[in-house]
Structure formats: structure tokens, C-alpha cells
C-alpha positions as MATLAB code, in Angstrom:
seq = 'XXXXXXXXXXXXXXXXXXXXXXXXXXXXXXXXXXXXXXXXXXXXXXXXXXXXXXXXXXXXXXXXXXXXXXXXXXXXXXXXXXXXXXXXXXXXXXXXXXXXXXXXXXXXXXXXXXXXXXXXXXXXXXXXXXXXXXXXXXXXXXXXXXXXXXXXXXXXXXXXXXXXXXXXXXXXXXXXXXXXXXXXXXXXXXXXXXXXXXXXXXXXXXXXXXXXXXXXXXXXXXXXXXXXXXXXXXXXXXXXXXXXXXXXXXXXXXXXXXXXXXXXXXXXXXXXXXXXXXXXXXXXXXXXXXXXXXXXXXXXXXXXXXXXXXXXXXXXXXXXXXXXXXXXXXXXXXXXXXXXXXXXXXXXXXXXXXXXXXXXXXXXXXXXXXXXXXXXXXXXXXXXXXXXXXXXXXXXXXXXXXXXXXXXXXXXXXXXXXXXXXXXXXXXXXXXXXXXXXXXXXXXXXXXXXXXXXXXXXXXXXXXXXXXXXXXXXXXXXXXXXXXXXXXXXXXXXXXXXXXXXXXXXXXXXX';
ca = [
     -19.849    6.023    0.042;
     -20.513    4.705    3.654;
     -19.648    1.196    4.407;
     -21.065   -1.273    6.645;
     -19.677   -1.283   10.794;
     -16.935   -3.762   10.688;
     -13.010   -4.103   11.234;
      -9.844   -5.279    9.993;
      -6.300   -5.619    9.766;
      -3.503   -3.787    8.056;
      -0.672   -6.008    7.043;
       1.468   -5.607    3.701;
       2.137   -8.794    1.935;
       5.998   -8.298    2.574;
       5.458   -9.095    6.352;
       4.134  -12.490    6.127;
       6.081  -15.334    7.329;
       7.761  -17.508    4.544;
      11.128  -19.046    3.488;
      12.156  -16.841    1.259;
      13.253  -13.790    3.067;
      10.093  -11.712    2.137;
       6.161  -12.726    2.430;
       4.858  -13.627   -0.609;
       1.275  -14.763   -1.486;
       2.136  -18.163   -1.039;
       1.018  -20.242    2.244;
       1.331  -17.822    4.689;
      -0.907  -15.180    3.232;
      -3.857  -18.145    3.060;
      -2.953  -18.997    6.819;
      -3.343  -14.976    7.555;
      -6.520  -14.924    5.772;
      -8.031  -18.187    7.844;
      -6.732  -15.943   11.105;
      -8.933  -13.183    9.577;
     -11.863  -14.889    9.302;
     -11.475  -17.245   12.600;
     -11.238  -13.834   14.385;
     -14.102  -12.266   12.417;
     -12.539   -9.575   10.654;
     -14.317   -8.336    7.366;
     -10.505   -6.232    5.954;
      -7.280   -7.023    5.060;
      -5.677   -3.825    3.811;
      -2.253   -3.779    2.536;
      -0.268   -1.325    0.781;
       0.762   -0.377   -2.505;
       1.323   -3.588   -4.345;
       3.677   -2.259   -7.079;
       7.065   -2.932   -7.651;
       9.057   -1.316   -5.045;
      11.922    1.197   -6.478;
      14.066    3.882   -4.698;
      14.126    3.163   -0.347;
      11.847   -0.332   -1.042;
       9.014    2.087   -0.335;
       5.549    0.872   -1.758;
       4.978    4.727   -2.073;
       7.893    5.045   -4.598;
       7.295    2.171   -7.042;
       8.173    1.375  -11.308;
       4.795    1.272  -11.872;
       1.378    2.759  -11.074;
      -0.064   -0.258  -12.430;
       2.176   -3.596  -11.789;
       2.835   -5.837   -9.422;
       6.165   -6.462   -7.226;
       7.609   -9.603   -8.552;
       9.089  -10.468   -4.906;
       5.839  -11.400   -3.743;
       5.308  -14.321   -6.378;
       5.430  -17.430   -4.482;
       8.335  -20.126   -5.632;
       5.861  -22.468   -4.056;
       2.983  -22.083   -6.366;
       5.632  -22.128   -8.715;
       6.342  -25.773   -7.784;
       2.672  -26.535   -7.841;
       2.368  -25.240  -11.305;
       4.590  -27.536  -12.157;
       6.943  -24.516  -13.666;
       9.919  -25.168  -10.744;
      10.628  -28.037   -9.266;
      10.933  -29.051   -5.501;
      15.160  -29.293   -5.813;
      14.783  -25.839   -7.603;
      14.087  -24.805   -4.120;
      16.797  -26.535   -2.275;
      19.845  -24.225   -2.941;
      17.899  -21.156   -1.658;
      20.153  -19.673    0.617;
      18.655  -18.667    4.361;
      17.543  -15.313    4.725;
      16.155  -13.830    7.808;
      12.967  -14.562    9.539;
      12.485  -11.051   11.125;
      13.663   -8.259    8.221;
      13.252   -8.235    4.764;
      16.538   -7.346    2.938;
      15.412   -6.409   -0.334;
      18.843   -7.052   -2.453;
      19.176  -10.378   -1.042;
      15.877  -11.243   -2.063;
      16.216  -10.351   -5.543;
      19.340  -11.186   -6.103;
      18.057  -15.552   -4.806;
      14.721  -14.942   -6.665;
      15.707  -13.883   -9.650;
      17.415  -17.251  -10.870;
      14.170  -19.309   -9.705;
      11.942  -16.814  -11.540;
      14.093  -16.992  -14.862;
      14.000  -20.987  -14.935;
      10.058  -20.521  -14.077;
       9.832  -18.407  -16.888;
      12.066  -20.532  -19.338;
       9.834  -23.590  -18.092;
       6.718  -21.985  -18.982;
       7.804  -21.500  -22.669;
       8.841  -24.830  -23.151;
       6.022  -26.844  -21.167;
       2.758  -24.476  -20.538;
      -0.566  -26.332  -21.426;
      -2.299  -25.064  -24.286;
      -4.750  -23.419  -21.499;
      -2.219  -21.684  -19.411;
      -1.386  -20.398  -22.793;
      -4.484  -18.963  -23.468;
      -5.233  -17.122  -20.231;
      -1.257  -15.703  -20.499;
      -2.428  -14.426  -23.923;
      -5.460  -13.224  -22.795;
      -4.270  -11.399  -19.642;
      -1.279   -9.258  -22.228;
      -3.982   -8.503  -24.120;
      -6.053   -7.257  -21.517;
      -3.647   -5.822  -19.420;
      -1.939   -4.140  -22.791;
      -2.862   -0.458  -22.178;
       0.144   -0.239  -19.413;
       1.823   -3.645  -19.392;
       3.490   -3.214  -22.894;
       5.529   -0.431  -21.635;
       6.110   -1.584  -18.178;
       7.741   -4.401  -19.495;
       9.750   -2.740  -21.778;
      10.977   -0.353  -19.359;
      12.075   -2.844  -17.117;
      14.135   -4.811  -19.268;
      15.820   -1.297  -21.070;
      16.265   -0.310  -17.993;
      18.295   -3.232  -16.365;
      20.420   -3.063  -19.659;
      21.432   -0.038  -18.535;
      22.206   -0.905  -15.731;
      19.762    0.424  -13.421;
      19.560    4.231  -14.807;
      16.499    6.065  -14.389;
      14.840    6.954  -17.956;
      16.202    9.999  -18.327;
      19.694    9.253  -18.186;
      18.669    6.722  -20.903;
      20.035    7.534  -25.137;
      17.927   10.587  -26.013;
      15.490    8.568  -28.618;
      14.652    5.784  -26.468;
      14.179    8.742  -23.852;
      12.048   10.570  -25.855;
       9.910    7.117  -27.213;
      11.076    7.616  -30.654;
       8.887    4.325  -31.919;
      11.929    3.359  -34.147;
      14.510    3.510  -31.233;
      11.869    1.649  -29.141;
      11.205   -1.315  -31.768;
      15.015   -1.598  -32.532;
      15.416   -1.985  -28.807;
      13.094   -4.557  -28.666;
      14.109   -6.642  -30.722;
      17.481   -7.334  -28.872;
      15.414   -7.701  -25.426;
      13.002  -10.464  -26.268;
      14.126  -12.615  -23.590;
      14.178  -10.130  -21.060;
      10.476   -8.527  -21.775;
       9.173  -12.264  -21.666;
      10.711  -12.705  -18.409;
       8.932   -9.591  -16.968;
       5.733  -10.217  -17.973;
       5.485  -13.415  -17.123;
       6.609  -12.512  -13.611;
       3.595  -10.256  -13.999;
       1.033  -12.795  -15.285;
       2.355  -14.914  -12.035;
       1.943  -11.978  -10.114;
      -1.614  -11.364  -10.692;
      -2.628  -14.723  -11.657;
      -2.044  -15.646   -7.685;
      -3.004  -12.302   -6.166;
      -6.350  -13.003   -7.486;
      -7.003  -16.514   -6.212;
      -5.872  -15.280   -2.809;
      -8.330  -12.288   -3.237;
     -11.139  -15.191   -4.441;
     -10.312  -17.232   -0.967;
     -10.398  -13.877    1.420;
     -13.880  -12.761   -0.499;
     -15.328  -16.405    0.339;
     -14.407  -16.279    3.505;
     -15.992  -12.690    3.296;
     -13.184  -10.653    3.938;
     -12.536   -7.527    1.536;
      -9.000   -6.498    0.465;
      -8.347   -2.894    0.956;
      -5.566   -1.281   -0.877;
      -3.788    1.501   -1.444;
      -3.100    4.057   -4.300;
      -0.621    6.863   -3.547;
      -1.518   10.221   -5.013;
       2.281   10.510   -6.762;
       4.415    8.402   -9.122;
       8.060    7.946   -8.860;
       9.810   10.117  -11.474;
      11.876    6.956  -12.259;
       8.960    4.791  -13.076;
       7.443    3.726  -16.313;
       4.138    6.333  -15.869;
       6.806    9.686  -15.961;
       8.330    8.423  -18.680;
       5.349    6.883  -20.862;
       3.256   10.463  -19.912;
       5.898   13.046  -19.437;
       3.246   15.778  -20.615;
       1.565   14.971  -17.706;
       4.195   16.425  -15.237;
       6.011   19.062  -14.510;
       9.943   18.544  -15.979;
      12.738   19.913  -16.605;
      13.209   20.862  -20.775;
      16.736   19.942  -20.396;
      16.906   17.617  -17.993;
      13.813   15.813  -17.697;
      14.382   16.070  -13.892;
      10.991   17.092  -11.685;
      11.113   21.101  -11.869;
       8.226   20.940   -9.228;
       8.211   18.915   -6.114;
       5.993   17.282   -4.048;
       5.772   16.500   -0.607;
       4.013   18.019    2.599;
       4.679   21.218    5.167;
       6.062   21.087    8.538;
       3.455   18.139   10.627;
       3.102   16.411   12.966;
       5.768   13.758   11.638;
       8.604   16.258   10.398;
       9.613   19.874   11.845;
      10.674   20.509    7.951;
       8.502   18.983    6.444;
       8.117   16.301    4.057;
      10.326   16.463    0.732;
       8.956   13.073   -1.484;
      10.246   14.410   -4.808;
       8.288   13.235   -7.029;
       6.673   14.960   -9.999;
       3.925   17.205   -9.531;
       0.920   16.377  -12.093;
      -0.251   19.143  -14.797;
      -4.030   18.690  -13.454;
      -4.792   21.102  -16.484;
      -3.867   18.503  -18.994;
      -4.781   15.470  -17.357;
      -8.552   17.589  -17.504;
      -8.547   17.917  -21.115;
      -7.847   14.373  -22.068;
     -10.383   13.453  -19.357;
      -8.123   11.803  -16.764;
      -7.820    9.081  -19.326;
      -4.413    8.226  -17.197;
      -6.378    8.502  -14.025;
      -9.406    6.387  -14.504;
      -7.021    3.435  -16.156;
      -5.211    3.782  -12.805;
      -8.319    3.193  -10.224;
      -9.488    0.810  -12.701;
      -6.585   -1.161  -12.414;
      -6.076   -0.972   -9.297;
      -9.884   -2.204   -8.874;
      -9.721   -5.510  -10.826;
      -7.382   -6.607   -7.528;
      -8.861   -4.994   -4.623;
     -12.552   -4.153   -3.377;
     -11.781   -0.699   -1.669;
      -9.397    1.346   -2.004;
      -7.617    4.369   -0.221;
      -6.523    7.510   -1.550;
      -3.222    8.358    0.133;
      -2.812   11.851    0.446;
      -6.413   13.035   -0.319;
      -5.896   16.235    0.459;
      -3.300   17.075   -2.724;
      -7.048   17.026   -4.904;
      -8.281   19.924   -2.787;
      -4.806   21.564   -2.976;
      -1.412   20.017   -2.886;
       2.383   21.630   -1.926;
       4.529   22.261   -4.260;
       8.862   22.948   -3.768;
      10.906   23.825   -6.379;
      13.676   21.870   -8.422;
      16.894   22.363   -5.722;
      15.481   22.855   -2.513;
      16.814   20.175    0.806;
      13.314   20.392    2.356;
      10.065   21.076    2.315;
       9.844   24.223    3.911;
      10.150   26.672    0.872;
       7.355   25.437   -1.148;
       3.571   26.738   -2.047;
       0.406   25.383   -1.858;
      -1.634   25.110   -5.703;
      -5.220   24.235   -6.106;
      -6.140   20.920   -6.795;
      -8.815   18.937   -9.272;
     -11.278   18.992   -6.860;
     -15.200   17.823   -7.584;
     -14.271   17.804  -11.498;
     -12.230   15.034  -11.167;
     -14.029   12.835   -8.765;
     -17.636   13.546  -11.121;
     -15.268   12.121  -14.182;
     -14.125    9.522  -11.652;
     -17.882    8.502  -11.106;
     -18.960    8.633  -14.090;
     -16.886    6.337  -15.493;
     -16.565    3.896  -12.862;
     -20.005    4.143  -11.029;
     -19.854    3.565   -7.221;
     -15.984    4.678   -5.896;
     -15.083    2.392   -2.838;
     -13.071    5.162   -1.696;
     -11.605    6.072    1.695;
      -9.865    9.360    1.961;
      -6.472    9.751    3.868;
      -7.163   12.943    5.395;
      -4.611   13.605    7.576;
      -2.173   16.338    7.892;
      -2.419   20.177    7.116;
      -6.234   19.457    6.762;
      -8.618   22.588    5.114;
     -11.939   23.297    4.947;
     -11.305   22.540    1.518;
     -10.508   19.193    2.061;
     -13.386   18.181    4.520;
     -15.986   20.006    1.678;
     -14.496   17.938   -1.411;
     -14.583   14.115    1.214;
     -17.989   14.951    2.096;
     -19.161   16.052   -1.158;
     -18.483   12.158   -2.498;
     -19.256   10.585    1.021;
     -15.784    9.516    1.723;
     -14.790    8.225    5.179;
     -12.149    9.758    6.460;
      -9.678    9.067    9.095;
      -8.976    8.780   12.816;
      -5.808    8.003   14.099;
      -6.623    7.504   18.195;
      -2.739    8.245   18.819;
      -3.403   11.389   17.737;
      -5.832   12.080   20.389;
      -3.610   11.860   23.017;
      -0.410   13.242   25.006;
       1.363   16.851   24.275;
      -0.279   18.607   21.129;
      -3.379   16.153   21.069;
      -6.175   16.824   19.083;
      -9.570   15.694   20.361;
     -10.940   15.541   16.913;
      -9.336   11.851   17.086;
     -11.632   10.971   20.405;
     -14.278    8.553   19.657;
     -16.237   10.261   21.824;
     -16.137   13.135   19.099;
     -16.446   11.550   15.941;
     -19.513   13.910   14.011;
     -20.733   10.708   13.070;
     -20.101    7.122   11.871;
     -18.720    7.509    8.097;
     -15.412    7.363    9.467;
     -12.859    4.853    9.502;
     -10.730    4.663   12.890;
      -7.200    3.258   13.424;
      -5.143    2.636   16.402;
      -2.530    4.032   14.469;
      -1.188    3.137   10.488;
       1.887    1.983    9.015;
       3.519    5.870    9.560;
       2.922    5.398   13.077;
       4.772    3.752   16.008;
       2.905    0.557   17.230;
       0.411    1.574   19.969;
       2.962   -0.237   22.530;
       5.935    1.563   21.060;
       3.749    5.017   21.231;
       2.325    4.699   24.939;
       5.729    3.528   26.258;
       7.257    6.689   25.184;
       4.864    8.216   27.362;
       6.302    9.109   31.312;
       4.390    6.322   33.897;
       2.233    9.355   35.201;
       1.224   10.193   31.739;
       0.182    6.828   30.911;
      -1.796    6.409   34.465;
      -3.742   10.008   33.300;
      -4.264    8.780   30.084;
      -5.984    5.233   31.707;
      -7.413    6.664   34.709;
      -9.288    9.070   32.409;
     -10.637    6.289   30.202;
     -11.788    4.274   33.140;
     -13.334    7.222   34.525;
     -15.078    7.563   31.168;
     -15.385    4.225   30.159;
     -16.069    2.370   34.160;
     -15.295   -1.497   34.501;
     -14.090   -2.369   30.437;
     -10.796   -0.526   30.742;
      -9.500   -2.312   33.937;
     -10.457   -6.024   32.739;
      -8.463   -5.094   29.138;
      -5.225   -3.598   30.876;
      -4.861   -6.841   32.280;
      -4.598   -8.393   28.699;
      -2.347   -5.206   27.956;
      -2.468   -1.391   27.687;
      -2.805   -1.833   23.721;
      -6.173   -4.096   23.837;
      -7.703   -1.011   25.864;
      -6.562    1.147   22.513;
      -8.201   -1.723   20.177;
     -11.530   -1.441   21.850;
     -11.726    1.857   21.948;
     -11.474    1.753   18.331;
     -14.044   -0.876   18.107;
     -16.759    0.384   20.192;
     -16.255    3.770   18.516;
     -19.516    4.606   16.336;
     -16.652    4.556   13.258;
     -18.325    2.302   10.292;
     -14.736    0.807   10.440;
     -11.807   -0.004   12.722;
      -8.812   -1.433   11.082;
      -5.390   -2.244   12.709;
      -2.203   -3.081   12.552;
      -1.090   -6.447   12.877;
       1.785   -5.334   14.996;
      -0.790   -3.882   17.634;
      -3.090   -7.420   17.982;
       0.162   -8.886   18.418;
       1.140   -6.199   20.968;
       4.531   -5.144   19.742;
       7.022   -2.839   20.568;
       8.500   -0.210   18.609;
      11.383   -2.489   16.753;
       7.939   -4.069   14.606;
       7.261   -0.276   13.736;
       6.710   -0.660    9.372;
       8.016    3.583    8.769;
       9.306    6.147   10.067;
       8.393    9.639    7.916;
      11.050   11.394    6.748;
      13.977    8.550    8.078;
      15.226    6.736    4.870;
      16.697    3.374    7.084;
      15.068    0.536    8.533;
      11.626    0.806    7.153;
       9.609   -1.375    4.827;
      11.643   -4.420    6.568;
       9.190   -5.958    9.336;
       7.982   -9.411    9.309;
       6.167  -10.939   11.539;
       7.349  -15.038   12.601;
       4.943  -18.231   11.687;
       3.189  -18.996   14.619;
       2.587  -15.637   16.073;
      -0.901  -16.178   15.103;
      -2.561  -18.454   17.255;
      -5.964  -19.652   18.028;
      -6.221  -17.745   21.436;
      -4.845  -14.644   20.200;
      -8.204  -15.335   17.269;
     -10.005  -16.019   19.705;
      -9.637  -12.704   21.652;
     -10.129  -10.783   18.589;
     -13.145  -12.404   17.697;
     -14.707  -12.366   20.867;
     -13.891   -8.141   21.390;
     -15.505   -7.563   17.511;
     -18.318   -9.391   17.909;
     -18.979   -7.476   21.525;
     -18.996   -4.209   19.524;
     -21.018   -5.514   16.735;
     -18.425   -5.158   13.991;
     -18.325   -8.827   12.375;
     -20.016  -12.136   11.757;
     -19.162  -14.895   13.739;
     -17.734  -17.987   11.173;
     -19.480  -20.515    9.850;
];
């Protein structure tokens, strides 16, 4: 479905400034969502909001369907009356810059356990009511998330199928026996989900008052060790002896990796999924649609046809494409959800194919302007060559460099070709934006674009280098990690936002 000419920002919750070591969706997410609207943005889309698992990817994740427990705020906490301010006091300091995962958890953890105790002892009889009512209505995937969390930590961190066969398998008795010696454990989990989504969706409540929609983010794949492998193991492709993926996926030799892309996780047996009706599959986008207003598909492109690699290969060039789901699915899809808010990632080894089944629904896809650019450009990306305006256009997403980190990479004669061509093209705007900085002449060319939308990344309003970069494809260090510092958003820096987006007609001044 088209959407209305506007813009946005992509920044993932773990970026935002707090004292904790890790954004959260405490004060600094509000503050980011006043910047939003001062500057007259209309998006905020983040990433996957699950719990993070192997590499602290948001792509690899414990749960299809959760939320990550590190971006619970101890603050609210405090409000809630569930911590208390000296509960705070011992936190050690973490750094301001980087988010180091381990070190979160590891200082969280005792604050969230005492929040949890606190709320058994001392929760109103109304906070009560709305925890029982959210297990109940969150029951079709939060009863076995929790579970597996807490079985899992009592192993000590194995992956399900290293687990005792029976409890493997979901033998019901080896389950309930289980159970009954984790009590403590499964309470703490889903309380730290109740948290979760109890304060995820009052910060969704202030960003759609100040009308700004939250786009997020559901990957294609599951992580093999996550809850939805092992609660729907007929749905993949494993191993009969060792439960391990026997099929792959991942992507061919790109633009981002001479070999390829090798994700490993589980490929899907589409044929099965069919005959139960993607039951799994609509419970997924409807989940994921209680806590966000659009949402993109990453990886589009594996429902027209997705790559496959076989158990024991080191990369991703061996592999094969199969067919996808195609129209079938997205008809069940619509059918049972009405209107899909959809935008399709289609980028990469792209196939007629792919462009048939995205216009077929009226997906937007995307336009990465980097892309349009330097050695092995494609001029597909140029605004100038957009077919037309159901698009959505990006200076570049969290796979790319920042725009500053990109263009400096580029020799000086390069980058004077590269300008002197887009004043030629676009007369006096380009040389009054250099002087605010080669990456403001990259943002307006996004937003004057004819593109319905034009979202961002933070680290490219606040003109950053390539150190603020959020992933690097295919590299397994220093991603994930980037935070940006309180204060960085200030009113001129709004102000300059605002003032380019309302020139190109993409958002409504505020009240």
C-alpha cells in the first residue's frame, strides 16, 4: 500500500543515550521522540526489537515474538514504585559511546530480579489485573518463550538441541516436571516481558500523539537457537539426528560480500507452513503489529525465491536458489489481517520475480542513494530515476557506512565529480548545503526525491563518520554497539531538519 510523502529517522532503541550502558525506553527515547516531532519528522524506525542472541544482532534473536529485556528502563522501574532510587546507586559506570552487551546484563539483571520480586509482594490489585490479562493475551507464544528462557539458562546457556532428549523433543511430561522446579525463574521472564511491552507501548502512544509512526522491522529468518525452531521444528529444515539446520540460509556474492552471505539459520518448509495456513506466520505480523504501525520485511526477496547452502559449507557460495511462497502467502496474509503496512527490503540479487510479487501488493520498495554512486553504481538508485513515488528512499541503512564515512572513502576528485555533477543538475541548492556539509546535500536529495518516504539514519543528521557506522555485513566485531551522547540533539540541529522537510513538502510543521 502507498503511504503518504513524509520522512523519518532510523535509530534502534540500543543507541539512545542513558545511564545504563545501553538505550532503553526510558527518558531518552521520549527526548528523541520530542526531537522528531520539533524537526517534523512523521517515522521513527528501529530494528528488530527481540531479544538479542548469538553476535547481539537484532537479526539473530530468542524470539520472533518478545521483547529484549535490556531495553526496560530501571527508571520507570523507580517510578512504578517496583525499585527504588538507592537500587540505582550501585550501578556500576558503563560507557557512554558502545554498548557492551555482557556488562549490561550481567548490572541489569540484579535490578530486574528485585523489580520482579517487588512486584509479587507489592503490585496493586490493578497492575495485577493488566499482568494477568497481558499472559493471557500474549499466551499463544509467551508460555514457551518463557519457559525456554529459564530451561535454557539452567543449562547453562545451551542451545535447545543440546538440551535432555524429552525436554528437546517437548515431551509435555518432561516439560511440566521442568516447570515445576523453575517457577521463580519463568516469573522473572515474563515479567521482564510485561515491563517490556507495558513501556514500549506508552512510548509508541506519546510518538503517535505527537504524530509520528514507529516503523519496525521483521527479519525473514529465526535463529535456530530460539524458542520458534524449537516450539515448530516441523516447520524447518533439520537434521534427524542432530536437530542442527540441514539447509542454510543466507545470500550470494553482493554488493556487501565477494562470498557471499552465510546467516545460518534454518530454512522454512513453505510447503507446510501452506497447509496449516501460515498459522505461525500471521501470529508473527500480528504480533509484531500490536507494537508498531508499519513494518518492513527484511529480505523480501526470499518470498519470491530464497538461497539455500547446505549443512557444512564456510560460505555462501555453494548454495541454490528455491522458489518462494509468493502471492499465496501474502493473499493469506491479507486476508487475515486486512490492509499490510508493508515495505519491502528489496535489495540485493533482485529478479523480475521479486519486482512482480512487491508490485502485485503495492509495496514500496527501496532506494539506497549510496548505491547510486562511485565504481559499480547503479542509476536505478538516482532520484532522478525513480519509476514513480511508491518508493521509500534512504541515504543509506543500518548495513551501510554513514554517508560521511561512505563519501570520504571516495578520492577528492571523485567527490568534486560526484558534487559538480549535482550542482550542474541541481543549480544553486547544492552549493548553499555543502556549506552545512557534504552529507546535508545527500539528505536533500533524498527529500526532494518524488519517494513517498525518506528516512535516515540518525548518524547522517548528526553527520558522522564511519566509527558511528551500526554493521558491517559479513564482519562479526564491533557492530550493534553505537550510541549516540545526550545532547547531540539540539534545537538548531531540529531546526535545520525541520526547515529542509518542510521545503520539500514531507511533514507538518508542530503545533
Amino acid at each position: 500500500m502507498p503511504f503518504p510523502r513524509s520522512s523519518g529517522i532510523i535509530l534502534h532503541p540500543t543507541s539512545l543515550p542513558s545511564p545504563f550502558g545501553i538505550g532503553d525506553l526510558g527518558r531518552g527515547a521520549y527526548e528523541f521522540v520530542d526531537f522528531l516531532a520539533h524537526s517534523a519528522q512523521q517515522i521513527w524506525q528501529v530494528l528488530p526489537l527481540g531479544p538479542v542472541s548469538y553476535g547481539d544482532s537484532p537479526y539473530m534473536t530468542y524470539s520472533s515474538m518478545a521483547g529484549n529485556p535490556l531495553l526496560v528502563s530501571p527508571e520507570i522501574l523507580v517510578e512504578d514504585g517496583f525499585l527504588r532510587p538507592e537500587d540505582l546507586a550501585a550501578y556500576p559506570k558503563m560507557p557512554s559511546d558502545r554498548v557492551k552487551y555482557d556488562e549490561v546484563s550481567a548490572a541489569k539483571r540484579p535490578l530486574f530480579q528485585i523489580a520482579a520480586h517487588n512486584f509479587q509482594q507489592s503490585a496493586s490489585p490493578a497492575q495485577r489485573q493488566e499482568f494477568q490479562a497481558f499472559c493471557q493475551e500474549q499466551a499463544y507464544w509467551l508460555d514457551d518463550y518463557v519457559f525456554y528462557m529459564a530451561y535454557r539458562e539452567s543449562q547453562g546457556g545451551k542451545s535447545w538441541h543440546l538440551w535432555d532428549t524429552p525436554i528437546a523433543n517437548r515431551h509435555p511430561e518432561a516439560i511440566a516436571q521442568a516447570k515445576a522446579g523453575l517457577e521463580s525463574a519463568i516469573f522473572y521472564h515474563t515479567f521482564l516481558q510485561y515491563e517490556f511491552f507495558r513501556q514500549w507501548a506508552n512510548l509508541k502512544a506519546y510518538a503517535n500523539q505527537k504524530g509520528i509512526q514507529i516503523l519496525g522491522d521483521i527479519p525473514i529468518y529465526v535463529a535456530h537457537d530460539s524458542v520458534d525452531v524449537w516450539a515448530h521444528p516441523d516447520n524447518y529444515y533439520l537434521d534427524r539426528q542432530t536437530a542442527e539446520p540441514e539447509l542454510m540460509a543466507g545470500v550470494p556474492p553482493d554488493y556487501f560480500s565477494e562470498t557471499g552471505q552465510l546467516w545460518g539459520n534454518p530454512i522454512y518448509k513453505w510447503r507446510r507452513l501452506e497447509l496449516n495456513g501460515y498459522d505461525w506466520w500471521i501470529q508473527r505480523f500480528r504480533a509484531t503489529l500490536t507494537y508498531v504501525d508499519l513494518v518492513r520485511i527484511d529480505h523480501f526477496r526470499a518470498f519470491a525465491g530464497f538461497w539455500i547452502v547446505e549443512q557444512g559449507e564456510d560460505d555462501a557460495r555453494r548454495g541454490a536458489w528455491m522458489p518462494g511462497p509468493g502471492e499465496r502467502f501474502f493473499k493469506v496474509l491479507r486476508d487475515k489481517l486486512g490492509g499490510l503496512p508493508i515495505i519491502a527490503e528489496d535489495l540485493g540479487v533482485i529478479t523480475p520475480d521479486v519486482i512482480e510479487l512487491r508490485d502485485a501488493f503495492d509495496f514500496p520498495g527501496m532506494k539506497i542513494l549510496q548505491f547510486a554512486f562511485g565504481e559499480g553504481r547503479c542509476d536505478d538508485y538516482f532520484p532522478t530515476n525513480f519509476p514513480d513515488e511508491n518508493c521509500v528512499v534512504y541515504t543509506g541503512t543500518h548495513d551501510n557506512d554513514t554517508t560521511v564515512g561512505w563519501f570520504n572513502k571516495f578520492e577528492p576528485q571523485m567527490q568534486e565529480d560526484i558534487m559538480t555533477g549535482l550542482e550542474t543538475l541541481y543549480e544553486e541548492d547544492v552549493p548553499d548545503l555543502r556549506e552545512l556539509g557534504d552529507h546535508w546535500v545527500f539528505i536533500w536529495l533524498a527529500m526532494q526525491s518524488i519517494a513517498n518516504q525518506a528516512i535516515f539514519p540518525l548518524q547522517d543528521i548528526l553527520g558522522l563518520d564511519s566509527e558511528a557506522r551500526m554493521n558491517t555485513p559479513s564482519s562479526m566485531q564491533g557492530n550493534w554497539a553505537w550510541r549516540f551522547p545526550a545532547g547531540a540533539l539540539t534545537s538548531a540541529l531540529g531546526d535545520r531538519l525541520r526547515e529542509i522537510t518542510l521545503q520539500c513538502n514531507r511533514g507538518l510543521p508542530p503545533a
